[in-house]
MOPAC internal coordinates of N, CA, C and O (Angstrom, degrees):
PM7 1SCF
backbone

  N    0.0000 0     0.00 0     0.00 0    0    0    0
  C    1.4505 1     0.00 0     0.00 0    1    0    0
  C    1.5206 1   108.43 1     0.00 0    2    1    0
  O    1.2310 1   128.82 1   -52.97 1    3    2    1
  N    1.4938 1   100.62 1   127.03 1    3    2    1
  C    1.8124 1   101.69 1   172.17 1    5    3    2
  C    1.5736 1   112.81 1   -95.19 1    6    5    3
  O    1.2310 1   120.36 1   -41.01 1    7    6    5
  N    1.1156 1   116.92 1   138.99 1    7    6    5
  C    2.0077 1   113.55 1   142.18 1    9    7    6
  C    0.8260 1   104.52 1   -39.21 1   10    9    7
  O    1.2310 1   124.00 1   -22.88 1   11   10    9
  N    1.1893 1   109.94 1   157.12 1   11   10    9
  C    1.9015 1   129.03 1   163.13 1   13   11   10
  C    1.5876 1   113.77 1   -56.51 1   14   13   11
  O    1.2310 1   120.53 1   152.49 1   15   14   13
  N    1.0824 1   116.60 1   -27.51 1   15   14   13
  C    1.5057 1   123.54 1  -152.94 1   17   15   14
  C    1.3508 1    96.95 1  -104.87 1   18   17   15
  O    1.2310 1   114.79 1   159.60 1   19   18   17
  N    1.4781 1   127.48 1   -20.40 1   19   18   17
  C    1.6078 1   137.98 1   172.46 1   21   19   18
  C    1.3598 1   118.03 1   -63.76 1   22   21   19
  O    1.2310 1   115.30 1   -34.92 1   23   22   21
  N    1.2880 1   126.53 1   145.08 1   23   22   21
  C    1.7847 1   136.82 1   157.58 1   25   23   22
  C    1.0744 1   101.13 1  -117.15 1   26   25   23
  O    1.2310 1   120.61 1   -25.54 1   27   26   25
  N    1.5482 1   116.45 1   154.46 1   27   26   25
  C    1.6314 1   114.92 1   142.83 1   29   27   26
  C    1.3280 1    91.23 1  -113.39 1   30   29   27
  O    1.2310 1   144.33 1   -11.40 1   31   30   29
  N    2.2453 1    70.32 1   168.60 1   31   30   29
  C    1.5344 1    90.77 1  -161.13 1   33   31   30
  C    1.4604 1   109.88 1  -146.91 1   34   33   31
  O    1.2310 1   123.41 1   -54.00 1   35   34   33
  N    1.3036 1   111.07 1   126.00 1   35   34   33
  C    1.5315 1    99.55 1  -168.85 1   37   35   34
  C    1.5190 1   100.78 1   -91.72 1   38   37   35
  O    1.2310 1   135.78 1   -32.98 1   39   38   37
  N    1.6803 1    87.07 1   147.02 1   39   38   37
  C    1.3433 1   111.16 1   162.86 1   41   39   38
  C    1.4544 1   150.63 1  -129.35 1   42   41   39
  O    1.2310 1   133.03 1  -171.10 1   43   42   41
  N    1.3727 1    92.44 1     8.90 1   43   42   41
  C    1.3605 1   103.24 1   154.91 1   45   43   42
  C    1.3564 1   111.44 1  -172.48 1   46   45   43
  O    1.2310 1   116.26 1   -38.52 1   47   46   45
  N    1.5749 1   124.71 1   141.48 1   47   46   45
  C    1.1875 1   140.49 1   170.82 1   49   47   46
  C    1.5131 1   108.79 1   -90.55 1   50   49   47
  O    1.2310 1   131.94 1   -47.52 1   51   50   49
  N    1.6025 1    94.54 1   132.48 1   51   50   49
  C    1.8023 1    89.59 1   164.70 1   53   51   50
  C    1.7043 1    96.46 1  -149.16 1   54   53   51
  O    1.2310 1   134.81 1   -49.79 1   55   54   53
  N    1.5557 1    88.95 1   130.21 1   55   54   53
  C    1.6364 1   106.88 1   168.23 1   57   55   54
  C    1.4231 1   127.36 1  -104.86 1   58   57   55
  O    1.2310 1   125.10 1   -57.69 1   59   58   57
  N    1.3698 1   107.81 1   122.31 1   59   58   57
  C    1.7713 1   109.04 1   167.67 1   61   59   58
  C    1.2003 1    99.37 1   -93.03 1   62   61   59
  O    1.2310 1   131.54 1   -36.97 1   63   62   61
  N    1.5426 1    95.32 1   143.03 1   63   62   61
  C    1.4557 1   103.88 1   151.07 1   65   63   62
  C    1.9859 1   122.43 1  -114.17 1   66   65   63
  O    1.2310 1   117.14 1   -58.56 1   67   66   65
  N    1.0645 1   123.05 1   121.44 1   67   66   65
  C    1.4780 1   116.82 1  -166.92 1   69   67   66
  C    1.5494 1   123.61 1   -39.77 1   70   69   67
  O    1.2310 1   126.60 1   165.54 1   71   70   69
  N    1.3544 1   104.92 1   -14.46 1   71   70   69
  C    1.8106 1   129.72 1   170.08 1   73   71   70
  C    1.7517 1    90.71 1   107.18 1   74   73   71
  O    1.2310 1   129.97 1    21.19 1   75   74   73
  N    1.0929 1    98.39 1  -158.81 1   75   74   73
  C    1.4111 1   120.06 1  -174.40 1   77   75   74
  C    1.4982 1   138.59 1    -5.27 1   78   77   75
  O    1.2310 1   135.45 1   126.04 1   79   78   77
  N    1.6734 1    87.70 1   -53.96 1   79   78   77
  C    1.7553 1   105.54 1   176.94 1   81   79   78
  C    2.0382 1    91.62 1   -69.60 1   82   81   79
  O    1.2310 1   115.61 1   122.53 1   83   82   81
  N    1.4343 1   125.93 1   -57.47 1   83   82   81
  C    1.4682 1    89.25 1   164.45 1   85   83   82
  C    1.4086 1   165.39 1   -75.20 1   86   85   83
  O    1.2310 1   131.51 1  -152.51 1   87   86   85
  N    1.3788 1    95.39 1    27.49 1   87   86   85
  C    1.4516 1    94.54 1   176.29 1   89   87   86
  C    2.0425 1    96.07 1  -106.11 1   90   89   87
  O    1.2310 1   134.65 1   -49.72 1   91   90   89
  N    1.6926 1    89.26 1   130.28 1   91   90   89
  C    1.8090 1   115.15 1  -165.71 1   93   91   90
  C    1.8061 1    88.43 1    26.76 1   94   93   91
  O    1.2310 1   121.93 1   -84.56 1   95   94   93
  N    0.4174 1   113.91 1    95.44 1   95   94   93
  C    1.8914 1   134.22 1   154.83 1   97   95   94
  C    1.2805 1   101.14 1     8.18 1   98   97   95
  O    1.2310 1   118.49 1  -129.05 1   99   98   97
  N    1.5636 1   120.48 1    50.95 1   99   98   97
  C    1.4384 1   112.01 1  -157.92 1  101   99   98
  C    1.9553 1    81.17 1   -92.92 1  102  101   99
  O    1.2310 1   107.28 1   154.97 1  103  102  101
  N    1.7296 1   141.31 1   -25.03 1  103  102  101
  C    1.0912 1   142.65 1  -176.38 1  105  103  102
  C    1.6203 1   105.43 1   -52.57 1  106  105  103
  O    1.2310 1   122.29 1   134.98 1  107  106  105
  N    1.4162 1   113.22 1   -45.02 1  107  106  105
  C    1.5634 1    96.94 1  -172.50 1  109  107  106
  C    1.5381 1   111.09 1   -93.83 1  110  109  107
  O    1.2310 1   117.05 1   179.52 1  111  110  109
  N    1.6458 1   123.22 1    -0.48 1  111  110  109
  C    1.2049 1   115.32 1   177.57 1  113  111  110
  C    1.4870 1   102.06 1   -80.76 1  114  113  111
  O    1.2310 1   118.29 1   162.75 1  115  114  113
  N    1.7135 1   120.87 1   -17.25 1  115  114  113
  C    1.7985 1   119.66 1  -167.56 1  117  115  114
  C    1.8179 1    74.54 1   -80.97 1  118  117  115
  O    1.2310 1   118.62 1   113.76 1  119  118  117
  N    1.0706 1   120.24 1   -66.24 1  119  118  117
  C    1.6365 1   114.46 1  -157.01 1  121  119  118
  C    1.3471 1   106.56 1   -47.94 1  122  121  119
  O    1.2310 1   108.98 1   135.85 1  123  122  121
  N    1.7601 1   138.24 1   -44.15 1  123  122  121
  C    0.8831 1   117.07 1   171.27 1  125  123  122
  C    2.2195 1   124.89 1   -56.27 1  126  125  123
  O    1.2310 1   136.00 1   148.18 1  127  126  125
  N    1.2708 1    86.63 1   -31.82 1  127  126  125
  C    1.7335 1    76.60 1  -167.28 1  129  127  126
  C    1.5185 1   100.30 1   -94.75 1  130  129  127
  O    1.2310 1   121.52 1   174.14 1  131  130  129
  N    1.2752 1   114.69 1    -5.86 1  131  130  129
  C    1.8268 1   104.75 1   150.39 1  133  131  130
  C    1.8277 1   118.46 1   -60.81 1  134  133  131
  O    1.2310 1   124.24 1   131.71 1  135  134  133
  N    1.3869 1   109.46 1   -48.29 1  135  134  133
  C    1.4519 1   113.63 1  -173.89 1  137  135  134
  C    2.0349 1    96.67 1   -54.70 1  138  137  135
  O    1.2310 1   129.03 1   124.55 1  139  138  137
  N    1.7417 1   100.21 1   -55.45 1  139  138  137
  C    1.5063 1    94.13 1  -169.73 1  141  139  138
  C    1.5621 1   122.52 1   -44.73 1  142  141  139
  O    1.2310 1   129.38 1   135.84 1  143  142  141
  N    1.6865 1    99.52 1   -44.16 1  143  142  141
  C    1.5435 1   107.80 1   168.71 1  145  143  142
  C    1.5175 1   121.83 1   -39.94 1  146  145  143
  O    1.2310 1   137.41 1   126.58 1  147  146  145
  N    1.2605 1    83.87 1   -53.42 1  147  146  145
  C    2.1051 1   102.14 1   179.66 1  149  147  146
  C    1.5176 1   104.85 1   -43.46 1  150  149  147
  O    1.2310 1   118.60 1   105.45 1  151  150  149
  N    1.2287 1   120.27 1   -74.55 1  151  150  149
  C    1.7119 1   152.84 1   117.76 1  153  151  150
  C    1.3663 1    79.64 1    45.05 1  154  153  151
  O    1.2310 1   119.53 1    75.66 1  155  154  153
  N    1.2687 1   118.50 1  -104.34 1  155  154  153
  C    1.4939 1   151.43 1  -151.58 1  157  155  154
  C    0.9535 1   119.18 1   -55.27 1  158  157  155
  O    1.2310 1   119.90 1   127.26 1  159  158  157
  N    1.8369 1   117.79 1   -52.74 1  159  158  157
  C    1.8894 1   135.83 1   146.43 1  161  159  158
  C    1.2513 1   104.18 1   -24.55 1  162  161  159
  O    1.2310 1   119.21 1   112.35 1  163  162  161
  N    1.6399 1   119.11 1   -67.65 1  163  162  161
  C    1.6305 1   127.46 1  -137.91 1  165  163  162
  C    1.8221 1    97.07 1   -81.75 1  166  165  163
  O    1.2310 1   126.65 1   174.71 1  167  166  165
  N    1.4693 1   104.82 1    -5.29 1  167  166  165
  C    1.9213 1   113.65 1  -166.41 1  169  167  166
  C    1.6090 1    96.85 1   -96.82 1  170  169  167
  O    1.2310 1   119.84 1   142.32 1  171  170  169
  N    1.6666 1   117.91 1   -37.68 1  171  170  169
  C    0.8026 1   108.65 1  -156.47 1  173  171  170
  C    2.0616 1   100.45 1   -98.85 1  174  173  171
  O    1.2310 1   118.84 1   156.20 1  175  174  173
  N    0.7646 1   119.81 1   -23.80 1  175  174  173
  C    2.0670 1   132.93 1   147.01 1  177  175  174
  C    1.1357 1   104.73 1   -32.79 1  178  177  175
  O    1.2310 1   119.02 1   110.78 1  179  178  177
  N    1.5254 1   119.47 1   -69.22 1  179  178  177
  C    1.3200 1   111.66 1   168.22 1  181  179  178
  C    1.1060 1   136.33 1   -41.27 1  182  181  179
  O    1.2310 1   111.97 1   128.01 1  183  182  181
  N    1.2064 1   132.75 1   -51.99 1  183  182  181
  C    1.3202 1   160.26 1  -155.76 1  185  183  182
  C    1.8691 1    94.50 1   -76.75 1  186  185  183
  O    1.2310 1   128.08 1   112.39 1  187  186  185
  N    1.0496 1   102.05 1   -67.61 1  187  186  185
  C    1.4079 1   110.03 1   176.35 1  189  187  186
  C    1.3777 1   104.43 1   -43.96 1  190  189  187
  O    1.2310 1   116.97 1   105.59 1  191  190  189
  N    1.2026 1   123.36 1   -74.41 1  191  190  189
  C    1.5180 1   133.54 1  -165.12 1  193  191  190
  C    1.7418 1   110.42 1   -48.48 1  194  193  191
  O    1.2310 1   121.20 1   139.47 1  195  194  193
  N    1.3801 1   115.31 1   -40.53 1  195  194  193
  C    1.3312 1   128.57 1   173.89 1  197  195  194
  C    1.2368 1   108.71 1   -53.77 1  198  197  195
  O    1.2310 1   129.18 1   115.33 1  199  198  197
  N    1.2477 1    99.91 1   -64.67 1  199  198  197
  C    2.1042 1   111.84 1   170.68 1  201  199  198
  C    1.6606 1   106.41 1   -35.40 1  202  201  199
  O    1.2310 1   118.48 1   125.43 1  203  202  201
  N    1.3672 1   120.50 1   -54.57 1  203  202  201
  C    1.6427 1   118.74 1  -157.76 1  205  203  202
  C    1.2853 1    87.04 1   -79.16 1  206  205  203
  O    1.2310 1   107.59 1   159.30 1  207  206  205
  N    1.3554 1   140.75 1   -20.70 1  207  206  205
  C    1.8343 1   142.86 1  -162.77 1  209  207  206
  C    1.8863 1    89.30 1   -84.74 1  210  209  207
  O    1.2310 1   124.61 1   117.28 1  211  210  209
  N    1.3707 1   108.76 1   -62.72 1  211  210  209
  C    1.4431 1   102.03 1   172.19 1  213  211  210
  C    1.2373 1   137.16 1   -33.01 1  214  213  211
  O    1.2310 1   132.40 1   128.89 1  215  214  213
  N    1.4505 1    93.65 1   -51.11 1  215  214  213
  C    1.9589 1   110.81 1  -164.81 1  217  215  214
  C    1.4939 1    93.14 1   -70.78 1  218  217  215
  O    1.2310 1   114.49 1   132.65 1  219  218  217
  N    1.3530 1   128.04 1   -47.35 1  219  218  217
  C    1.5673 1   123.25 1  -170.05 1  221  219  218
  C    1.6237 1   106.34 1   -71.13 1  222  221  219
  O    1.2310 1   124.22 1   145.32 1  223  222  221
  N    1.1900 1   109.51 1   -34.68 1  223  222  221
  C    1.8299 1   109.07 1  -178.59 1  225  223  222
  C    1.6624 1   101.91 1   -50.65 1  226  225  223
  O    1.2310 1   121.17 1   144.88 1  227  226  225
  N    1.5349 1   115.37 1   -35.12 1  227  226  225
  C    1.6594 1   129.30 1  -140.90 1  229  227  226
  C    1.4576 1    65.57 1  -102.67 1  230  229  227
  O    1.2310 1   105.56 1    93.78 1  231  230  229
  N    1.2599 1   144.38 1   -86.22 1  231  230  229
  C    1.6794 1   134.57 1  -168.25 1  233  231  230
  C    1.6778 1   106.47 1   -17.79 1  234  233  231
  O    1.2310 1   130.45 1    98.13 1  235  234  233
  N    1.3839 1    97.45 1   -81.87 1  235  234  233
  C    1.4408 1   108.98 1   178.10 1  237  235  234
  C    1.6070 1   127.32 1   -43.52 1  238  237  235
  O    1.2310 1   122.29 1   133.37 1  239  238  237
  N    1.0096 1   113.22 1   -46.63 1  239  238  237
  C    1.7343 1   108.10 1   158.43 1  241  239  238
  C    1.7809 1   121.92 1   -54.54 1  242  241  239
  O    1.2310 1   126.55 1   134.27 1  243  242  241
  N    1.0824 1   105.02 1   -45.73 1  243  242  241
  C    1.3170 1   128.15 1   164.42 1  245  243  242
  C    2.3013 1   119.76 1   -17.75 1  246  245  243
  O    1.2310 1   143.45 1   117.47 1  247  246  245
  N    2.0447 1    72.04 1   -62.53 1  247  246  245
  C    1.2714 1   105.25 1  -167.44 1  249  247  246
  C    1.6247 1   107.90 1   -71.64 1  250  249  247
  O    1.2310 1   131.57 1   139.19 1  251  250  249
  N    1.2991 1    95.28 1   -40.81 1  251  250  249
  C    1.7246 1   115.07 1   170.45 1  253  251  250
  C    1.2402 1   120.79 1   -40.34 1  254  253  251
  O    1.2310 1   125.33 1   113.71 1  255  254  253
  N    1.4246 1   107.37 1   -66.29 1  255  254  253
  C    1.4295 1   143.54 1  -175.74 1  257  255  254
  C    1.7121 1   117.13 1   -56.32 1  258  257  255
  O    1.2310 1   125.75 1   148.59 1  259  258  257
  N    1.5017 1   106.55 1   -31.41 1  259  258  257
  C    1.5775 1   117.10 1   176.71 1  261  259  258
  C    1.7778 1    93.93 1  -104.11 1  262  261  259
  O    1.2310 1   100.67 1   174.12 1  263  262  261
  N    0.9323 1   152.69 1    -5.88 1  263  262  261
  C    1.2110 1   146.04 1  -175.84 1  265  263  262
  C    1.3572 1   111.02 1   -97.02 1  266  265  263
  O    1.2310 1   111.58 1   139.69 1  267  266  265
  N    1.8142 1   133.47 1   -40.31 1  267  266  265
  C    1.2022 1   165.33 1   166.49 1  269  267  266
  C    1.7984 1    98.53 1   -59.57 1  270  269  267
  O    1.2310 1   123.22 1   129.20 1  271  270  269
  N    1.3315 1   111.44 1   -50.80 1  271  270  269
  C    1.1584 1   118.63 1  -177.26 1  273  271  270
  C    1.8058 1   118.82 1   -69.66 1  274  273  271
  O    1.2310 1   121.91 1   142.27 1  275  274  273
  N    1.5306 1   113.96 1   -37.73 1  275  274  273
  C    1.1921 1   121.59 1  -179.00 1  277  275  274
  C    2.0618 1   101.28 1   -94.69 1  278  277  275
  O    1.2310 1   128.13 1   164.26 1  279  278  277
  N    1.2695 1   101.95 1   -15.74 1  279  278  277
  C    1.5648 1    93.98 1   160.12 1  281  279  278
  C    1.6651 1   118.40 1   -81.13 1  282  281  279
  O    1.2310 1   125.78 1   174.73 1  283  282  281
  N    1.1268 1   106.50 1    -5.27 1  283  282  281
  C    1.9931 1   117.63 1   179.39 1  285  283  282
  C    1.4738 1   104.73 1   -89.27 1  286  285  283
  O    1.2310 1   122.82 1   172.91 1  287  286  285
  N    1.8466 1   112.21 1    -7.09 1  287  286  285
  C    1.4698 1    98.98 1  -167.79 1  289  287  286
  C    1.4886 1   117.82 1    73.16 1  290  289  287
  O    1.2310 1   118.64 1  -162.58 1  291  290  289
  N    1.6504 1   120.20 1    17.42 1  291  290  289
  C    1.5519 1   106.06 1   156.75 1  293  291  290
  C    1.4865 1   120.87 1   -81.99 1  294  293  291
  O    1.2310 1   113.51 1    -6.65 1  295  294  293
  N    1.6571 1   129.88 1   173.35 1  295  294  293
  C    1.2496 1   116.67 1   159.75 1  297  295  294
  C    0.9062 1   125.10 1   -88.21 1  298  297  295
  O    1.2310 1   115.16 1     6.83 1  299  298  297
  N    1.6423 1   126.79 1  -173.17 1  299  298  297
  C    1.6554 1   126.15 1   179.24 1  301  299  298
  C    1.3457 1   106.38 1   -58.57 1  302  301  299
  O    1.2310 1   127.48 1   121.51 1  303  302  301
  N    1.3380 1   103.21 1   -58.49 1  303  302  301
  C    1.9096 1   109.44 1   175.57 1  305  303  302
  C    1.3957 1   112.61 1   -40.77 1  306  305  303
  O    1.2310 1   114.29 1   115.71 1  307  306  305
  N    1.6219 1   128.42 1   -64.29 1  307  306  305
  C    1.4317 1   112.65 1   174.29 1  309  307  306
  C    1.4546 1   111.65 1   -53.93 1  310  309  307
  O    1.2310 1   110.55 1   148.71 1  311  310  309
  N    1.4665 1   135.36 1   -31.29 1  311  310  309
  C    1.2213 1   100.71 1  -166.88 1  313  311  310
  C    1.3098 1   117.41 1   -98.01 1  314  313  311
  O    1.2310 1   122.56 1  -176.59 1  315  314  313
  N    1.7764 1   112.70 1     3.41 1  315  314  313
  C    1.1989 1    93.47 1   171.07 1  317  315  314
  C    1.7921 1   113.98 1   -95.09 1  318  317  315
  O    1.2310 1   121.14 1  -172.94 1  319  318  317
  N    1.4257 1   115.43 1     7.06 1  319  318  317
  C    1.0602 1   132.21 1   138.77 1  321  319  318
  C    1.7871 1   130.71 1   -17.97 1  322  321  319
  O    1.2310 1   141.35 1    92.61 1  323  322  321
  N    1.5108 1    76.17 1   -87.39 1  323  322  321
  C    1.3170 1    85.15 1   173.50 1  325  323  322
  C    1.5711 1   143.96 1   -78.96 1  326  325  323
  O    1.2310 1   137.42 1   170.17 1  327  326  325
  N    1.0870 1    83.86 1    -9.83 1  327  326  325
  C    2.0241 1   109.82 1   174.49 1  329  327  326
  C    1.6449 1    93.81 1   -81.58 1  330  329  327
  O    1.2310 1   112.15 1   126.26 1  331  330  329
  N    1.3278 1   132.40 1   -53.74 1  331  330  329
  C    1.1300 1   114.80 1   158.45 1  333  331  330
  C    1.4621 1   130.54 1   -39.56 1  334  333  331
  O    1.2310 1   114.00 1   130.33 1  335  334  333
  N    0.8709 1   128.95 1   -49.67 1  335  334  333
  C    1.7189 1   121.20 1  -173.94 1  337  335  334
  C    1.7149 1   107.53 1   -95.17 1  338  337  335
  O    1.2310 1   119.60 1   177.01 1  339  338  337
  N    1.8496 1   118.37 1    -2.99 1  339  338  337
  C    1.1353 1   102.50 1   140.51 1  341  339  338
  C    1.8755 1   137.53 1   -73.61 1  342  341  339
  O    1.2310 1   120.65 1   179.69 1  343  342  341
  N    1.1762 1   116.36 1    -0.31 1  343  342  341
  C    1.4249 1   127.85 1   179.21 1  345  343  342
  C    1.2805 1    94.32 1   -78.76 1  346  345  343
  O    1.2310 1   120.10 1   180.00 1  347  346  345

């Protein structure tokens, strides 16, 4: 609360700036295309890992498929026969 007869009055300004990230917002455009990078790593891990999950599923059926086959009483020759013209 002022008197009537009172002003304020400034006397001094002081500005921070947070450093870097404020000058033109160049801090959250690096943070965004760091995350995308991240992004891109964490897509391509996956990708890989899915692949090695595949290749062993395709092993393992594989293994199925000649075991099922020599429990039917075929030979090696038929079954590698026929595993051929299943590809």
């Amino acid at each position: 609360m002022l008197y009537p007869d009172e002003e304020l009055e400034i006397r001094r300004i002081e500005y921070g700036s947070p450093g870097f990230k404020d000058l033109a917002g160049l801090g959250d455009i690096v943070g965004h295309i760091m995350e995308f990078i991240f992004r891109l790593i964490e897509h391509r891990s996956r990708r890989e890992k899915r692949k090695l999950e595949n290749d062993r599923l395709r092993i393992e059926n594989a293994r199925e498929f000649v075991q099922l086959a020599k429990e039917c009483g075929y030979t090696e020759a038929d079954i590698r026969k026929n595993y051929a013209m299943l590809k």
